[in-house]
GULO-253611 format. One record per atom (N, C-alpha, C): residue number from 1; residue in one letter; atom name; x, y, z. Coordinates in Angstrom, 3 decimals. Layout:
k;r;a;east;north;up
NUM;A;CA;X;Y;Z
...
This chain:
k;r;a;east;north;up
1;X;N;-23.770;-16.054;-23.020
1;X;CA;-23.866;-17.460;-22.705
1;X;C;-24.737;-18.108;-23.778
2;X;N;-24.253;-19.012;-24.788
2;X;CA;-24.824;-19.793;-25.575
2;X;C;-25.226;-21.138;-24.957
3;X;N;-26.372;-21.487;-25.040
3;X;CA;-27.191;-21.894;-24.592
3;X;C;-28.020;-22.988;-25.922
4;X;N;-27.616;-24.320;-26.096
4;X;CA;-28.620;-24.850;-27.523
4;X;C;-29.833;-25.283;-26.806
5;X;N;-31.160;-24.890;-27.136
5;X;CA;-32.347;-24.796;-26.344
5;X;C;-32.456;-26.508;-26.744
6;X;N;-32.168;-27.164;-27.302
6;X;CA;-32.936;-28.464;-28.057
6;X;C;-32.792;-29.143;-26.866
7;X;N;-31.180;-29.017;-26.156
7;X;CA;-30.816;-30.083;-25.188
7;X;C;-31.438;-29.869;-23.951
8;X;N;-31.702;-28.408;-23.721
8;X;CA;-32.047;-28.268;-22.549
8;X;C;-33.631;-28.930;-22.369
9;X;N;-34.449;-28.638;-23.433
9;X;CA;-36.042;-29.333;-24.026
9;X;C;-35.696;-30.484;-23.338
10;X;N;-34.898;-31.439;-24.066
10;X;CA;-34.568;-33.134;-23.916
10;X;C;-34.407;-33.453;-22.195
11;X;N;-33.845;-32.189;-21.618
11;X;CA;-33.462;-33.002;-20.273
11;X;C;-34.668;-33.405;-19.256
12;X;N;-34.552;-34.492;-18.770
12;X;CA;-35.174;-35.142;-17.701
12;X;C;-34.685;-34.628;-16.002
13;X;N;-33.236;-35.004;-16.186
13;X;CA;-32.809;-34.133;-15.446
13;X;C;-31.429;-34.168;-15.556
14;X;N;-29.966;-32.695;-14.462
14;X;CA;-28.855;-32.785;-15.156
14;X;C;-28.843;-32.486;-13.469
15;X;N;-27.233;-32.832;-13.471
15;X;CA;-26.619;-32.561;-12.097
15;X;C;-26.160;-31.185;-12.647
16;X;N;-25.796;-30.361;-11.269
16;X;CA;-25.158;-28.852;-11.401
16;X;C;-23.740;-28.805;-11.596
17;X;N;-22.837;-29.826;-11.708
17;X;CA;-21.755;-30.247;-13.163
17;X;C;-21.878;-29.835;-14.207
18;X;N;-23.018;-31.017;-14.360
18;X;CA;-22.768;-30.814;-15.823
18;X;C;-24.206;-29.789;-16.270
19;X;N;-24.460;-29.139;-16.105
19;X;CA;-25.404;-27.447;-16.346
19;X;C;-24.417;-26.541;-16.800
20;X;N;-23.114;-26.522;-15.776
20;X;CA;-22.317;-26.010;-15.368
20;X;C;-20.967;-26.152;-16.594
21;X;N;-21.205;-27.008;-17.312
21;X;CA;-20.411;-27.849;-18.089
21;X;C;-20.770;-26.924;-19.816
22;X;N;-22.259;-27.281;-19.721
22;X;CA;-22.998;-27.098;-20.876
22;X;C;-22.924;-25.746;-21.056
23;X;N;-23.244;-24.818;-20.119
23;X;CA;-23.036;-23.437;-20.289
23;X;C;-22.058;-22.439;-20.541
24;X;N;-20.896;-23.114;-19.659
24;X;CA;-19.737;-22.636;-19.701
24;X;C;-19.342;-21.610;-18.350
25;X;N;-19.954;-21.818;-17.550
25;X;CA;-20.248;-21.037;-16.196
25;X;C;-19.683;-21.834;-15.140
26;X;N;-19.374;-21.712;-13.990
26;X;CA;-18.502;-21.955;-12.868
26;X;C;-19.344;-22.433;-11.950
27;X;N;-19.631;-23.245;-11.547
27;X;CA;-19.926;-24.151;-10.516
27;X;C;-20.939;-23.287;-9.432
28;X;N;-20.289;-22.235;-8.917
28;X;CA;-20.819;-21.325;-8.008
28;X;C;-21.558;-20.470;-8.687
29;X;N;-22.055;-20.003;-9.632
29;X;CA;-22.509;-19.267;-10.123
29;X;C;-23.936;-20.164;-10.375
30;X;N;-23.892;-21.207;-11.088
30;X;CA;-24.917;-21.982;-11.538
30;X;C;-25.778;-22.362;-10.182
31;X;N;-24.928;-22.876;-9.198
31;X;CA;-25.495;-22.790;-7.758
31;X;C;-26.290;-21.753;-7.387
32;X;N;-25.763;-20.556;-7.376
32;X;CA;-26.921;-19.586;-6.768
32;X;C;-28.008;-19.397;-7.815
33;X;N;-27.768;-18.992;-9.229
33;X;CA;-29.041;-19.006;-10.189
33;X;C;-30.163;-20.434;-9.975
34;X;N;-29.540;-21.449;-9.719
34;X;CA;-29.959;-22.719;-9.681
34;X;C;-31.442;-22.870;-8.202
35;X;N;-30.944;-22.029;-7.223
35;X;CA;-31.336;-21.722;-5.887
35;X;C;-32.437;-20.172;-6.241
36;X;N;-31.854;-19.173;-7.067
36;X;CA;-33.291;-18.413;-7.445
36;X;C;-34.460;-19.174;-8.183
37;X;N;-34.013;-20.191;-8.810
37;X;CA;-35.060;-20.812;-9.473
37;X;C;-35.723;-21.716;-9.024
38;X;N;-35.243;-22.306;-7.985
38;X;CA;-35.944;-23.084;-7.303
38;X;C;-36.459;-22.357;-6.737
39;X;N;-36.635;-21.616;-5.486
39;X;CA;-37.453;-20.165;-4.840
39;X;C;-38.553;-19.527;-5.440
40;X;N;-38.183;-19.505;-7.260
40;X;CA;-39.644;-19.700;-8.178
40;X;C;-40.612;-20.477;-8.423
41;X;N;-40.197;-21.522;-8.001
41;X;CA;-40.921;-23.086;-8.257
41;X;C;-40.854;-23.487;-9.508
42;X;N;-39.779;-23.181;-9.890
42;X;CA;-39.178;-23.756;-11.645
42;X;C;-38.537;-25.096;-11.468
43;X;N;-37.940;-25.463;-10.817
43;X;CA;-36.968;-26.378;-10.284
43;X;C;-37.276;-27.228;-8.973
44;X;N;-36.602;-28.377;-9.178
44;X;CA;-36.416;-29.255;-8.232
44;X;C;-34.814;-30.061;-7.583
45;X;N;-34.469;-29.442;-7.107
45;X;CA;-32.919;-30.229;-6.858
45;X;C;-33.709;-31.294;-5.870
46;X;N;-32.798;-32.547;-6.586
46;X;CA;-32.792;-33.565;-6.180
46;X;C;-31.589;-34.700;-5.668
47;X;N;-31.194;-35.370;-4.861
47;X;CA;-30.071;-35.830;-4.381
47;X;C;-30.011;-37.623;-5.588
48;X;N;-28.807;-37.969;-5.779
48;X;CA;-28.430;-39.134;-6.066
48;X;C;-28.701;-40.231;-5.298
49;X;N;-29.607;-41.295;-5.346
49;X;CA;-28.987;-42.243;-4.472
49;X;C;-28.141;-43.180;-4.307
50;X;N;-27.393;-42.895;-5.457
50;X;CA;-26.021;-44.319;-5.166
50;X;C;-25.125;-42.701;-4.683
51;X;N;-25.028;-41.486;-5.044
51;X;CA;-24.149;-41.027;-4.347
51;X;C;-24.899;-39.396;-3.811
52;X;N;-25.296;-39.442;-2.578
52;X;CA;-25.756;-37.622;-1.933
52;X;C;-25.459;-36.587;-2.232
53;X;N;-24.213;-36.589;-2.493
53;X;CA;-23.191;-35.760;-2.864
53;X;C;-23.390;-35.022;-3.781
54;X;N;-24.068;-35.801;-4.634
54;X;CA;-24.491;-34.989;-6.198
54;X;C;-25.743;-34.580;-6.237
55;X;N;-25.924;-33.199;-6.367
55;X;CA;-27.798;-32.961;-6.615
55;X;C;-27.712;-33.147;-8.141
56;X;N;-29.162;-33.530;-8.566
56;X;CA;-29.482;-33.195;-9.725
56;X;C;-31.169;-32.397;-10.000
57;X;N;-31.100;-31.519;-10.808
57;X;CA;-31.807;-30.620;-11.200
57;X;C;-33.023;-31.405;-12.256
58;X;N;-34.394;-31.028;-11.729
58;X;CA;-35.258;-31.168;-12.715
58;X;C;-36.174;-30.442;-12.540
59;X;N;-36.875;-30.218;-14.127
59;X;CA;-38.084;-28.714;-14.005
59;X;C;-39.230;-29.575;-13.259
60;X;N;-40.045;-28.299;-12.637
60;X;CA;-41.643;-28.782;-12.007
60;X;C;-42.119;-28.629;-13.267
61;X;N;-43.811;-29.084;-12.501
61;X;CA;-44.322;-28.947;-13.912
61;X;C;-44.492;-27.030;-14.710
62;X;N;-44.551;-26.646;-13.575
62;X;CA;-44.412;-25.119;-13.674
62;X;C;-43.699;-25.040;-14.553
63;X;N;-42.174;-25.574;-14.246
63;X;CA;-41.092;-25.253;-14.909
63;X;C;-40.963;-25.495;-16.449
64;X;N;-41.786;-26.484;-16.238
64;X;CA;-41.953;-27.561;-17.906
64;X;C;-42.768;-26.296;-18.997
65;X;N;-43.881;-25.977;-18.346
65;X;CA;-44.826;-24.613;-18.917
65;X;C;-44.219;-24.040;-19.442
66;X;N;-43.341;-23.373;-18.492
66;X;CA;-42.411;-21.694;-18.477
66;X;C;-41.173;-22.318;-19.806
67;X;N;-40.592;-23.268;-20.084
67;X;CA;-39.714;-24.236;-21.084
67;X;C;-40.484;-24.044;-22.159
68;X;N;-41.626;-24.304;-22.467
68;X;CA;-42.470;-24.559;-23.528
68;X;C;-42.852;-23.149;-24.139
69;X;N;-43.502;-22.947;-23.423
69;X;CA;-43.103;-21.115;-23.999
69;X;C;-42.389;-20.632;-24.380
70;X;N;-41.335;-20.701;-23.688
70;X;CA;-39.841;-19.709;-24.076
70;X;C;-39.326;-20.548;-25.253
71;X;N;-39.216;-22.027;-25.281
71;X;CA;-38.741;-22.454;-26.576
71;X;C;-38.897;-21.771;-27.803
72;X;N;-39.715;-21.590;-28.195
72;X;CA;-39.495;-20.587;-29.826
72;X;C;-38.927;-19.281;-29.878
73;X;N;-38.763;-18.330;-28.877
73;X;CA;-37.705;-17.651;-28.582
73;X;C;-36.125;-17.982;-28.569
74;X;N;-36.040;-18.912;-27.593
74;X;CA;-35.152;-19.327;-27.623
74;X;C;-34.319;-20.199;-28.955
75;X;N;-34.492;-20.092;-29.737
75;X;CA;-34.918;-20.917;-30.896
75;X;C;-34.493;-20.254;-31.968
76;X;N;-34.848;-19.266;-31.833
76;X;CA;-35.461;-17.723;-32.528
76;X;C;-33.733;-17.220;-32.342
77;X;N;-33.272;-16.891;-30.661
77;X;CA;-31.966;-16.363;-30.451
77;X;C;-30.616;-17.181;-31.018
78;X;N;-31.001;-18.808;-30.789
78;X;CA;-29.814;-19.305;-30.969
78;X;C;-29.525;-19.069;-32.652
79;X;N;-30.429;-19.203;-33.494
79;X;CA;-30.309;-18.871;-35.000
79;X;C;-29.833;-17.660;-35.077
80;X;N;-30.281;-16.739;-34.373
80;X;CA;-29.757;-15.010;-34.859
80;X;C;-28.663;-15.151;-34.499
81;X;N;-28.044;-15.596;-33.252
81;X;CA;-27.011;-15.666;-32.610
81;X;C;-25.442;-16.171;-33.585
82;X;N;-25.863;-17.248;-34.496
82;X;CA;-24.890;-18.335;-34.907
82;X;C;-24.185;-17.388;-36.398
């Protein structure tokens, strides 16, 4: 799973669409990883209010930490990777 760390840095927050979109992973899959990470306190699903229907995902500040760290790794993989 290629993954460009820059965008993920940038996000404020993304619905589990489009995560789902970016990764290349299936809807249900991103759901349950999405649900271990929240259980970590990495994450926050959050509902739409013009529509419920849609959660959207944003890091705690925990989550923001654990991002900041891993960025130069991540960073590190997508270059070796390409």
């Amino acid at each position: 799973m290629r993954v460009r760390a820059a965008r993920f840095r940038k996000m404020q927050g993304c619905s589990l669409r489009n995560i789902a979109i970016l990764v290349g992973r299936d809807e249900g899959k991103i759901t349950r990883f999405i649900g271990r990470l929240e259980a970590k306190g990495l994450i926050m699903r959050d509902t739409l209010e013009r529509d419920p229907r849609i959660s959207v995902i944003r890091p705690t500040r925990q989550g923001k930490q654990v991002a900041r760290a891993l960025a130069p790794f991540l960073t590190t993989f997508e270059k070796s990777s390409s």
